[in-house]
C-alpha positions as CSV (number, residue, x, y, z in Angstrom):
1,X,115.1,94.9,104.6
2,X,112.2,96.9,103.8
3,X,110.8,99.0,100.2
4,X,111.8,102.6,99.9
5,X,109.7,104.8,101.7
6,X,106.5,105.7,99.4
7,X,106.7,102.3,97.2
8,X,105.4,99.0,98.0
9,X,105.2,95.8,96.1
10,X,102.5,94.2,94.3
11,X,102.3,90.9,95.7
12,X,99.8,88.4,93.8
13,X,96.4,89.2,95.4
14,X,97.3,93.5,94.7
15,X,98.9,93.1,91.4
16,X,95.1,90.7,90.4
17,X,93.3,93.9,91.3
18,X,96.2,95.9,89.8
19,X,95.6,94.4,86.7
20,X,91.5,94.5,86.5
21,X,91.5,97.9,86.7
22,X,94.3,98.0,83.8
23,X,93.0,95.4,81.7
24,X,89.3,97.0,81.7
25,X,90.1,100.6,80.9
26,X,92.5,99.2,78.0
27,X,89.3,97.4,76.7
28,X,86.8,100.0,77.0
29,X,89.8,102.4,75.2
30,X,90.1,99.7,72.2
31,X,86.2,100.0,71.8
32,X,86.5,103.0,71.1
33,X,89.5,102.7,68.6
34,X,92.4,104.4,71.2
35,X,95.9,102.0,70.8
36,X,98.1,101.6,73.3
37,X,101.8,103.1,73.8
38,X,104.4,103.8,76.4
39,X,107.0,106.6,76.7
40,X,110.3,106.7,78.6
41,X,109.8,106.1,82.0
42,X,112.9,108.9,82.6
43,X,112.8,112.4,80.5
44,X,115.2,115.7,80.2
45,X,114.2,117.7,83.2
46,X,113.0,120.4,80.6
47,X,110.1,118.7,79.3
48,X,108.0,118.6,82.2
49,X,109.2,121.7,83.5
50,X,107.4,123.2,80.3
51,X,105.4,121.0,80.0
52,X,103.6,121.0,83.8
53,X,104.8,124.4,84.5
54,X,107.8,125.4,86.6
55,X,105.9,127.6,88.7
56,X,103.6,123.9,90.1
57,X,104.5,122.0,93.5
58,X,105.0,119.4,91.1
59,X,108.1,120.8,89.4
60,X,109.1,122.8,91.9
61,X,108.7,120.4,95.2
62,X,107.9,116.7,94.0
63,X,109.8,115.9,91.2
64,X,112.9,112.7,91.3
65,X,115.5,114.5,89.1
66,X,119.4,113.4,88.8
67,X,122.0,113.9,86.9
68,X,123.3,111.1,84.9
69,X,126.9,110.2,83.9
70,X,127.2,112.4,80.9
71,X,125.5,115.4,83.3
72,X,122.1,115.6,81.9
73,X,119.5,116.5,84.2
74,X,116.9,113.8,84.3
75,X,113.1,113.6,85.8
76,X,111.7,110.2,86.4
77,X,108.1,111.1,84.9
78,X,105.5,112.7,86.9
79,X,102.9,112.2,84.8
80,X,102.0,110.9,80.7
81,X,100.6,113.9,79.0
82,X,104.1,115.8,78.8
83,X,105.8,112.7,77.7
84,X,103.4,111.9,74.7
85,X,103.4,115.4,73.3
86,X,107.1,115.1,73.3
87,X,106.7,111.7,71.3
88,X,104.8,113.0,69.2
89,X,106.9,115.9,68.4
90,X,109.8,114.0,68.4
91,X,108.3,111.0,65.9
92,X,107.1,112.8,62.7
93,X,105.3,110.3,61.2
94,X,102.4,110.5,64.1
95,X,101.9,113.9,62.5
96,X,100.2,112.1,59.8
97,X,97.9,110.1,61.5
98,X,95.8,112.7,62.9
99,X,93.7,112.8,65.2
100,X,96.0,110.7,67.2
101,X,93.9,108.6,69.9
102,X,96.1,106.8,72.7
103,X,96.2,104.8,75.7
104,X,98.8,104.0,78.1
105,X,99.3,102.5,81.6
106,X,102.5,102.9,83.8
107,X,104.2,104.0,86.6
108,X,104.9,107.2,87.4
109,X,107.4,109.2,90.6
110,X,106.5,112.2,93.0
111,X,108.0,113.5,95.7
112,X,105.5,114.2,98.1
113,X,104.3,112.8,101.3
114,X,103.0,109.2,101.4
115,X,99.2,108.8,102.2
116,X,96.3,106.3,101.5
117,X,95.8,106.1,97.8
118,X,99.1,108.2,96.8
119,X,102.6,106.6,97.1
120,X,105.9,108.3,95.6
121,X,105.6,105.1,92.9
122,X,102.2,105.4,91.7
123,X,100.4,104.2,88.2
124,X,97.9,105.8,86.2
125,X,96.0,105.0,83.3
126,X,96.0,107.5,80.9
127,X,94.3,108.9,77.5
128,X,94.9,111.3,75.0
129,X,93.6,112.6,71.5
130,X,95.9,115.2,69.6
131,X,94.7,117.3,66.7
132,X,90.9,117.3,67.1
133,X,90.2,120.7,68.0
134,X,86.3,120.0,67.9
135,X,83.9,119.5,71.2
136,X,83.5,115.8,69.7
137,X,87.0,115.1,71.4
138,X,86.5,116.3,74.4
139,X,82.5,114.9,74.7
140,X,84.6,111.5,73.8
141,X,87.4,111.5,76.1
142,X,84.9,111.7,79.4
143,X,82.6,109.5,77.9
144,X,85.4,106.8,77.7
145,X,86.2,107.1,81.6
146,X,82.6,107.6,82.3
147,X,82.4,104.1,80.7
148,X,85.7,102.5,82.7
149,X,84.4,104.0,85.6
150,X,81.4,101.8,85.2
151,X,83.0,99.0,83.8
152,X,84.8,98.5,87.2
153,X,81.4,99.6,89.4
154,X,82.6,103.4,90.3
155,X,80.9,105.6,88.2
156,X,77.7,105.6,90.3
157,X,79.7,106.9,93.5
158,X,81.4,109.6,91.3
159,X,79.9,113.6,90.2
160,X,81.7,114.6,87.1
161,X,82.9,118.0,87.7
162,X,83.0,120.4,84.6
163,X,84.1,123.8,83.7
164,X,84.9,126.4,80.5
165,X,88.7,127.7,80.6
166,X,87.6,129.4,77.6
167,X,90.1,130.4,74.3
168,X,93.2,132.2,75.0
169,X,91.1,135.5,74.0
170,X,88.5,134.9,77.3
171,X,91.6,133.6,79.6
172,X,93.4,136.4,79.1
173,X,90.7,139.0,79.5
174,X,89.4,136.8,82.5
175,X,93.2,136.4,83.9
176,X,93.6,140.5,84.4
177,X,90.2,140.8,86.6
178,X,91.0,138.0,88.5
179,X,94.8,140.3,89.5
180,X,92.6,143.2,89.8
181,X,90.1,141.9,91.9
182,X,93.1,139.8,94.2
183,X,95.2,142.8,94.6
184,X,92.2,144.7,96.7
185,X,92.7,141.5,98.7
186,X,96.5,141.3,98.8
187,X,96.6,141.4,102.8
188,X,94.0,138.6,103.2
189,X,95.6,136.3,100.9
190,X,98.0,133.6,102.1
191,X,101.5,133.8,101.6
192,X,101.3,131.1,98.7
193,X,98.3,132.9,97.1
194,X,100.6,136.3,97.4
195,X,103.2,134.6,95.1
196,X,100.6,133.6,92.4
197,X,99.3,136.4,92.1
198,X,101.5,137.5,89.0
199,X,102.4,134.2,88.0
200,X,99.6,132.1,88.1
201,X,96.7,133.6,89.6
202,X,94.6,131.1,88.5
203,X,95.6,128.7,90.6
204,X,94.4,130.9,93.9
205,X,90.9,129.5,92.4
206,X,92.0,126.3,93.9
207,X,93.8,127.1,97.5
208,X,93.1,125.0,100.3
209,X,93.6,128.3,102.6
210,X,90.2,128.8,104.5
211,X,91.4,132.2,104.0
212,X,92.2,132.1,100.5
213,X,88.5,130.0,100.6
214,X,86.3,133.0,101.4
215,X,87.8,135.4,99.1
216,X,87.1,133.1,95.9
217,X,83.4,132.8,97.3
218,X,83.5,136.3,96.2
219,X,85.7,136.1,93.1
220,X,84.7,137.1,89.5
221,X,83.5,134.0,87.3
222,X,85.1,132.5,84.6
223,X,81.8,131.9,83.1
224,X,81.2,136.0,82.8
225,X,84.4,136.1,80.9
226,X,83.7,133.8,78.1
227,X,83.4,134.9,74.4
228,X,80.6,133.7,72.2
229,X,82.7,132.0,70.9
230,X,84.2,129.8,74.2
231,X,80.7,129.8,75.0
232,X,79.4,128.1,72.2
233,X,82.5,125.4,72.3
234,X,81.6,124.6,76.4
235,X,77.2,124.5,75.8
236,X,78.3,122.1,72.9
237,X,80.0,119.8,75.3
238,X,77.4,120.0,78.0
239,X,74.7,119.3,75.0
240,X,76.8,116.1,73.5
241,X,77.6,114.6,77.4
242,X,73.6,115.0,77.8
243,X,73.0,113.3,74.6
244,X,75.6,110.3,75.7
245,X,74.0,110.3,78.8
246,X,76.5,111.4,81.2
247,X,75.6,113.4,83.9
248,X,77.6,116.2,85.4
249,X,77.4,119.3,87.4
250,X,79.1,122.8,86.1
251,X,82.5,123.6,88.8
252,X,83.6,127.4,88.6
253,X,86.2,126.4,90.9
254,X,88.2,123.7,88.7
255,X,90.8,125.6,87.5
256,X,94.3,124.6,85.1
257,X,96.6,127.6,86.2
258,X,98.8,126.9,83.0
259,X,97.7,129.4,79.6
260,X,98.2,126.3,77.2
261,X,95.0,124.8,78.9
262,X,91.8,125.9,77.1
263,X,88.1,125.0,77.2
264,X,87.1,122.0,79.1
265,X,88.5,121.1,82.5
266,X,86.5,118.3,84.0
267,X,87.2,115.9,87.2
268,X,85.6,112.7,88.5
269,X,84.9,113.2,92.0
270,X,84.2,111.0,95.4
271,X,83.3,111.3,99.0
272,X,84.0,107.3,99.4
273,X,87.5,107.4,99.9
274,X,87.8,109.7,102.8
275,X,87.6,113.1,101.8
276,X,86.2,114.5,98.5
277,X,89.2,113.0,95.8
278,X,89.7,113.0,92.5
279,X,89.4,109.7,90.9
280,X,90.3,110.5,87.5
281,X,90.7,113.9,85.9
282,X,92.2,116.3,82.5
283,X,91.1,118.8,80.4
284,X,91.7,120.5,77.4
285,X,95.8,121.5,76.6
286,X,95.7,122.7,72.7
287,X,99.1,125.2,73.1
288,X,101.2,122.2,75.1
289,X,102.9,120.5,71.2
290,X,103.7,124.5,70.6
291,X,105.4,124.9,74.0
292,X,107.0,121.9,73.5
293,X,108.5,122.8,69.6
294,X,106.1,121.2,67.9
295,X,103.2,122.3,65.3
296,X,100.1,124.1,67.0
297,X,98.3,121.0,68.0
298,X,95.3,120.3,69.4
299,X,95.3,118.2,72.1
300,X,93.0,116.7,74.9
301,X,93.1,113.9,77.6
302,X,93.0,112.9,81.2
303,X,94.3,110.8,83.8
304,X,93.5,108.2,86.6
305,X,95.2,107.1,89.8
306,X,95.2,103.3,89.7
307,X,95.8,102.6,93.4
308,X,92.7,105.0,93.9
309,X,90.6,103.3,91.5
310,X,91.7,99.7,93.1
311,X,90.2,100.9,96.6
312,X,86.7,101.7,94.6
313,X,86.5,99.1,92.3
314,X,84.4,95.9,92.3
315,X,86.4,92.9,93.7
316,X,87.8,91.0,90.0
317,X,86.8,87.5,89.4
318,X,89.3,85.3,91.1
319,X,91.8,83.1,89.1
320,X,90.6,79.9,87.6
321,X,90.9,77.0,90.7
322,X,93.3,74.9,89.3
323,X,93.6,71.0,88.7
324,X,96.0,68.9,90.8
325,X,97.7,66.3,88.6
326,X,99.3,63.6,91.5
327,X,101.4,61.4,90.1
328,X,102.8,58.4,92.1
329,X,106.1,56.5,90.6
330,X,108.5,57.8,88.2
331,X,106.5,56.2,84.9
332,X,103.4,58.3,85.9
333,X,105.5,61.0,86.7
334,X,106.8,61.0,83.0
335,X,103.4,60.2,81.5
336,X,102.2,63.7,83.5
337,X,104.3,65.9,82.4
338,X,102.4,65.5,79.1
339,X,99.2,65.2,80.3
340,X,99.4,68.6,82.3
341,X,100.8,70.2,79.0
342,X,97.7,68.9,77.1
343,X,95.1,70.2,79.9
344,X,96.9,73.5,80.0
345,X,96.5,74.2,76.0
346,X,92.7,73.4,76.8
347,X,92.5,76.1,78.7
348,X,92.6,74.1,82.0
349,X,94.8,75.4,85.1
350,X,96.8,72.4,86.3
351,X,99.2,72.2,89.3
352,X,101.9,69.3,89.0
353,X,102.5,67.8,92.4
354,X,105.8,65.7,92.6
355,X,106.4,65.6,96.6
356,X,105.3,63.9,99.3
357,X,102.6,60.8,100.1
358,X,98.9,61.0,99.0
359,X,97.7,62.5,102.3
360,X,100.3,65.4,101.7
361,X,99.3,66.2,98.6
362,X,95.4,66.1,99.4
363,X,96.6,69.0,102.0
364,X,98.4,70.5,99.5
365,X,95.3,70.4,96.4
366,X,93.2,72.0,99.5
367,X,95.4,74.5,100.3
368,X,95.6,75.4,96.5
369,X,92.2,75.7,96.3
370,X,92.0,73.0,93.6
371,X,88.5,72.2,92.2
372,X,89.8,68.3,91.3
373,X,93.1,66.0,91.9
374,X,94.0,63.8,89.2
375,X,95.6,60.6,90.4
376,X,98.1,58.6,88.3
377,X,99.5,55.6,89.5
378,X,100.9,52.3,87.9
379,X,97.7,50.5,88.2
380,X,96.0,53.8,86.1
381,X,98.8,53.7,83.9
382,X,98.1,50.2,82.9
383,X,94.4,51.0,82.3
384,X,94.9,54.3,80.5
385,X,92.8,55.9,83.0
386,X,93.5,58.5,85.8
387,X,91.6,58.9,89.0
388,X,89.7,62.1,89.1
389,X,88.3,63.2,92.5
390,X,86.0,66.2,92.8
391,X,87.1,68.3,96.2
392,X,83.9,69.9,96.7
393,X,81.7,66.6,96.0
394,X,84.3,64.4,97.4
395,X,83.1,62.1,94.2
396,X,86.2,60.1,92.9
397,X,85.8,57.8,89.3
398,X,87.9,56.8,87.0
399,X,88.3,59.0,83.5
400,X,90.2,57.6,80.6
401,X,93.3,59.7,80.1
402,X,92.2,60.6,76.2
403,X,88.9,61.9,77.8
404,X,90.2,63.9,80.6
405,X,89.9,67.8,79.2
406,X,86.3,66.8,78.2
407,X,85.7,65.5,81.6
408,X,87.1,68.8,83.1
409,X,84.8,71.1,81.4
410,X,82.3,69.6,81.9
């Protein structure tokens, strides 16, 4: 029997590398005082449809959605940012502890077709800061993935991608020359661009239609449209990631077609993994909490594909090689069982072997990988001492059992 198509299992040598990436961005996120929580990994259909946007591929195409017993419509969750806002908005006391910074890791579910780096189960890391309104958030939030992104050896293979969505003021007055300018191009658009047009026309900024391509070449800038004030908030950004050190290049073309996003939209790019992909990406999304029925609330926060990051990130350190405790009769088989419970609160990895005659369990110790074998016998027993032979040496002495977790260490 074989996984669902789009899923696959995390067998021991995957879920090591699985959990490197995991374990580094939740250290780098503590450094910078972010705690860690998980939402629900299944939501009412209704919160990510206002929360992504009904008028996406992702609500409209890829979504898992069922009904349950009690004939709720349900969405297995697509993504983290729609499902903390609702937390929050749904637990009042997080309202006092603003600005709110968070960290989560999980798996999330999309329809969409199976490819190298993108299954239908897929996990992300994620972070998010709600009500901090300032630049200071968002200089912070890319500054933290800048730093996972080197933690685990990517961040010199990556451009940071950044751009001004400006205030709803700009957007709007930015949003009606982009229809203008698009509706003398109405017969040249493609059929998907055609349907944006009043809906989201933002989005056409980001078509993959060669077509679609060589119109937005021509297209009015977002940057144009900015009040002083938008202005000032994205220059304060660029100023703060040059003072943290963080290099970037300015994107008119990275786009959030949704008019809750505002200000910064930023992307971590590559050319390593194929074509040009997004390694880890987010923005600004201060009217999402409103949408949502909450209090107007800031909000900011982005969003990483961990089986990308895997296939870019430095190989982990591998897991300790283990000890081999080998005990022959049933009297050093008790007086092991101890032993290897005393090694292991030392911090030492042990393997018990019960089975089989000494040549067997030397194959077994090499197959293991084992550093050493300890050998207990009667004879050892008697002496209080346990044979310990090195496997890379070959050395074998004898070490008194009381001084064994020294001798390992050493």
């Amino acid at each position: 029997m074989q996984p669902v198509r789009g899923t696959h299992d995390l067998l021991p040598d995957d879920y090591r590398r699985f959990a490197h990436v995991v374990d580094i961005a939740r250290d780098v996120a503590r450094l910078y005082g972010y705690r860690e929580m998980a939402t629900p990994i299944f939501e009412f259909t209704e919160l990510f449809a206002r929360g992504i946007g009904e008028t996406t591929d992702v609500v409209s195409k890829e979504m898992y959605t069922f009904q349950d017993r009690g004939g709720e419509s349900l969405t297995l969750r697509p993504e983290y940012t729609a499902g903390i806002c609702r937390a929050f908005v749904s637990n009042g006391e997080l309202a006092q502890q603003l600005p709110l910074k968070l960290f989560a890791a999980g798996p999330m579910f999309r329809y969409e077709r199976p490819q190298k780096g993108r299954q239908r189960q897929f996990h992300q890391i994620d972070l998010e800061v709600l009500g901090a309104p300032e630049p200071g958030a968002d200089i912070e939030v890319i500054t933290v993935a800048a730093d996972i992104l080197d933690r685990l050896g990517i961040l010199d293979r990556c451009v940071l991608k950044l751009n001004s969505l400006g205030d709803p003021e700009s957007r709007g007055a930015y949003r009606k020359v982009l229809v203008d300018y698009y509706s003398r191009h109405m017969d040249e658009l493609s059929a998907e661009s055609r349907e944006r047009l009043q809906r989201n026309p933002l989005r056409i900024l980001d078509s993959k239609d060669d077509g679609d391509k060589a119109i937005n070449a021509a297209a009015p800038s977002f940057a144009d449209h900015l009040n002083p004030a938008s202005r000032d908030f994205f220059k304060a950004v660029q100023d703060g990631l040059g003072a943290a050190g963080v290099p970037f290049e300015i994107d008119p073309a990275l786009v959030r077609g949704l008019d809750y996003y505002t200000h910064t939209a930023f992307e971590f790019v590559t050319s390593h993994i194929g074509a040009q992909g997004t390694v880890l990406g987010g923005g600004r999304y201060d009217g999402l909490i409103a949408e949502l029925g909450g209090p107007p609330t800031a909000g900011i926060g982005w969003a990483g594909g961990i089986e990308r990051l895997i296939m870019l990130a430095n190989e982990p350190a591998p897991v300790p090689r283990p000890v081999v405790i080998a005990p022959l009769g049933a009297a050093a088989e008790a007086r092991a069982l101890g032993i290897a419970r005393a090694l292991r609160r030392a911090g030492i990895a042990v393997e018990q072997d019960y089975r089989g005659n000494m040549k067997r369990r030397m194959q077994r110790a090499n197959k293991l990988n084992a550093r050493a074998v300890l050998i207990l016998g009667d004879d050892e027993l008697a002496k209080g001492v346990a044979q310990l032979k090195d496997l890379d040496s070959g050395e074998q002495r004898e070490v008194p059992l009381d001084k064994l977790g020294e001798a390992l260490k050493s």
